[in-house]
N, C-alpha and C positions, 0 to 999 in steps of 0.2 A: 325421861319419857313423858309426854303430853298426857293430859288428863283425856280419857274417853270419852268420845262424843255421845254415846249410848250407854246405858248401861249394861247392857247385854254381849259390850264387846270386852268386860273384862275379866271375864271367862278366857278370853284368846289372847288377855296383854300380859306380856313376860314380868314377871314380877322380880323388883331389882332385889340384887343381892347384898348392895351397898348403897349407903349415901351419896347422893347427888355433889359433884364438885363444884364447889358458888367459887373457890378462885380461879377456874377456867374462864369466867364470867366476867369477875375483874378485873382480868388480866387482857380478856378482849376488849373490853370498856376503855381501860388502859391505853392500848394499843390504839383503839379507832381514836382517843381523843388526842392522841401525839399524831396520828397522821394528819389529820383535820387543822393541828397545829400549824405542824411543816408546810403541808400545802396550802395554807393561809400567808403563811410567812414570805415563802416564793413567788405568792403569785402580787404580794403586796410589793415585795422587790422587784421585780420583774417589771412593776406599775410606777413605781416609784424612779426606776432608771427611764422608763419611755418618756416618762414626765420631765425627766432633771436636762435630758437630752431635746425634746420640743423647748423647752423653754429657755435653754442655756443657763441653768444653776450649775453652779460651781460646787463640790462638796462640803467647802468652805463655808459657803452660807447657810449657815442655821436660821436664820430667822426666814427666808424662803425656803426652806428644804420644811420648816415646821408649818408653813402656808399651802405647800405643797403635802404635808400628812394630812392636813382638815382636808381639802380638793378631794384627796383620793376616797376619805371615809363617804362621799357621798356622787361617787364616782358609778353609774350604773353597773358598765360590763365589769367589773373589779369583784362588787356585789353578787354578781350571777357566777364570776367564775368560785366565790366562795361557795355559792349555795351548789353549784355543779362537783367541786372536789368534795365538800362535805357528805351529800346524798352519794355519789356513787362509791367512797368508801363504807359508808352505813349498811349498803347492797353488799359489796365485794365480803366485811366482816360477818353479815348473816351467813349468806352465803357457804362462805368459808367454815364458821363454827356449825352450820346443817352436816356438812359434807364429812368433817372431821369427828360429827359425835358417833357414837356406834349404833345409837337410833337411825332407822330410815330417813331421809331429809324431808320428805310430807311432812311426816307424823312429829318430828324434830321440834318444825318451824310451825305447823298448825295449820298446815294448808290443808286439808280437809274441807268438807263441806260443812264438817261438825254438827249440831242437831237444829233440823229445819226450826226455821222459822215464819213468821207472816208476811206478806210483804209488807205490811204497813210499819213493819217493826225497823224495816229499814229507812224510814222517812225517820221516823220517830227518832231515831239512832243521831242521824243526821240535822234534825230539829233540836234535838238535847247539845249535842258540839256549837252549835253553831250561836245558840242563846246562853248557855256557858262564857262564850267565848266574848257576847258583844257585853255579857255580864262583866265580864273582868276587864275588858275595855272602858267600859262606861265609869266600873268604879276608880282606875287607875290616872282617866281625865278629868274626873273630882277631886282625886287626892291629888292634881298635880303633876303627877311623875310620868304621863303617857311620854310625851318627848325627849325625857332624858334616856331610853332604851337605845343603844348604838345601834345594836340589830336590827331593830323594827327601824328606824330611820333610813339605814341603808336597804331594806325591804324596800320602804315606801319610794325611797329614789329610783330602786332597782325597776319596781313597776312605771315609774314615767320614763322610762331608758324609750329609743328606739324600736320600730315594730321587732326585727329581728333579738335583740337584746328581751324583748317583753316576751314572744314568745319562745325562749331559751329559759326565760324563770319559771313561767308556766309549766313545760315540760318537765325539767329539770324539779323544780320546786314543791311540783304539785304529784306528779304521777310519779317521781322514784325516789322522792324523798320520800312522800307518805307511804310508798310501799318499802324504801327500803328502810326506814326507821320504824317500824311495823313488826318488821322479817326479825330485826334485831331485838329492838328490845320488847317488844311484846311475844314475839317468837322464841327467839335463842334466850334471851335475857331470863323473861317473864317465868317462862317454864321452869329453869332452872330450878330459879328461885322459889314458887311454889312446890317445886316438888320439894325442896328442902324445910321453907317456913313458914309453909298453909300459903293458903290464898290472900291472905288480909297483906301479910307483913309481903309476901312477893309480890301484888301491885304497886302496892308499897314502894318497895327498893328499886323496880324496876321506873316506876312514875320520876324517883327522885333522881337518878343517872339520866334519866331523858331531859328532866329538869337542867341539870348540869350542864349536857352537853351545848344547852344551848345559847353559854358562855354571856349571859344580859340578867341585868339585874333586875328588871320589867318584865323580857320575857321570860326566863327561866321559871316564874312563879308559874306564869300562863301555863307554858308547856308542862309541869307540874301537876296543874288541874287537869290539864287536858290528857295527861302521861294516866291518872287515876280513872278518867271514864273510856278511855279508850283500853287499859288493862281490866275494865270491868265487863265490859264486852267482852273480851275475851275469853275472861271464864265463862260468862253467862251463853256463850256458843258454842263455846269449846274449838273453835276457827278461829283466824285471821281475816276471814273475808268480809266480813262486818266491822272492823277497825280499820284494812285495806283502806273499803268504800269510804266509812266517814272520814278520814285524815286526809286523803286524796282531794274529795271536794270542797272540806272545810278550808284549803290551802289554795284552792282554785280556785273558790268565791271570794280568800282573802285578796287576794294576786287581785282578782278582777277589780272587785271596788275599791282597793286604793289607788287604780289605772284611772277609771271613770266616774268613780260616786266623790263627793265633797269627803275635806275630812275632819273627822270625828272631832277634831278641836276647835272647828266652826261651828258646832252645834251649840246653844243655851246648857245653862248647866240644868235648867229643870227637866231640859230633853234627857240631859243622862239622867237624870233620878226617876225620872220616864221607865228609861229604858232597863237601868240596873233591877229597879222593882217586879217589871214587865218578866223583862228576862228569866231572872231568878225563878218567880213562880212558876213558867213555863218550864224552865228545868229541872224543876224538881216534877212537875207532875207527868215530865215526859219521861225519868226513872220510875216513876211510879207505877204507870203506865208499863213499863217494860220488867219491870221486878215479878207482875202480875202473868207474865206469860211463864207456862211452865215446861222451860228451855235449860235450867241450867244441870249442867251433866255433876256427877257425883263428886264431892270431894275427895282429893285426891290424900293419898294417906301420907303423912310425914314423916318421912326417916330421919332420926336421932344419929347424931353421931359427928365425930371429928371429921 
């Protein structure tokens, strides 16, 4: 059961009888990361046979059928069809684990409106992801390692793809991944987990399976960070729709400038020391800023137990 957006509503919330189950949790985690697998697998086959057959490779040939795996990694639609299976499994497992708890699926998933907030606290929200984000980028093209990320590489191909192809990542990438990797592990996940080990350790675990999921040794950190301010929001409203909004745009403003803006590896390196120092402070004083509003609903009690 979600933590109350008021305090006044937990007078009227059912008070559990038992321990919260975190291997239902794992076991969906589980589950979406072997589908995410399969449908990567098939749809790389599937690319792999159109490929061997355009071109007339023999299966014989290894040393072209291995010329033919580098093509595909940086192959657009290949890329979209990943980011398409992986988002609307994310959706289907939320979903799915809303439907199947014995919580209502609102209150489940945190779709509430949870406890008002300012408007400004929505820029702010959105101001904090997004200088986060060019934080960890900046320092990542210092240390080197921006382009060794397989994922972000095929991202960034994915965005020079065709108009059709760019607009299928955009949809795809931006509006149901960020809501359905949200619904999941900030929703289904997140909750779980804090109703069992406080607030701290459930952003926590949940941050670190987002991390996971997102199979890059680059990106996984990113998502990581971004898995922690985006599960911090969500205490702090006690909704979804403040994590929604920022994941959604943060992913659409990503989508867009790597379509149209230069990139980040073209810049001077004192631009990123620029930028990482820049950043940073903005984002810390844009938490700051938001710690100071008094929005966040009551902590949630922790049940003990096997």
């Amino acid at each position: 059961m979600d933590s109350p957006s008021d305090p006044s509503s937990t007078a009227h919330s059912p008070v559990p009888t038992s321990p919260p189950r975190v291997w239902t949790v794992l076991v969906a985690f589980a589950l979406l990361v072997t589908a995410i697998v399969v449908g990567g697998v098939i749809s790389a086959s599937i690319a792999m046979a159109m490929e061997m057959l355009r071109a007339g490779v023999k299966p014989q040939d290894t040393v072209a059928i291995q010329a033919l795996t580098e093509q595909l990694k940086s192959m657009p639609w290949l890329m979209v069809a990943a980011v398409m299976t992986s988002s609307c499994f994310g959706l289907v497992a939320a979903l799915l684990g809303g439907f199947l708890s014995p919580a209502p699926l609102r209150q489940r998933l945190r779709l509430d409106a949870g406890t008002p907030i300012p408007a400004w606290a929505w820029v702010a929200a959105l101001v904090g992801c997004f200088t986060m984000g060019q934080a960890m980028e900046s320092l990542s093209v210092l240390a080197g390692v921006w382009n060794s990320g397989a994922s972000l590489r095929g991202l960034q191909a994915a965005s020079q793809g065709s108009v059709a192809t760019f607009a299928a990542l955009l949809f795809f990438g931006s509006l149901v991944a960020g809501t359905g990797e949200e619904l999941f592990f900030r929703g289904y996940v997140q909750t779980r987990l804090v109703e069992r080990w406080g607030r701290t350790a459930g952003i926590a675990g949940a941050a670190t399976l987002f991390g996971i999921l997102h199979f890059d040794p680059i990106h996984s950190p990113m998502a990581l960070l971004m898995g922690l301010f985006l599960g911090w929001l969500a205490e702090r409203t006690g909704s979804l729709r403040l994590p929604i909004f920022v994941h959604v745009f943060n992913n659409l403003t990503s989508f867009l400038l790597s379509r149209y803006a230069p990139s980040t590896t073209e810049l001077p390196a004192s631009v990123h020391v620029t930028l990482l120092v820049v950043c940073s402070l903005a984002f810390v004083g844009t938490v700051t800023a938001l710690r100071r509003m008094d929005v966040r609903p009551p902590e949630p009690a922790v049940l003990a137990g096997a």
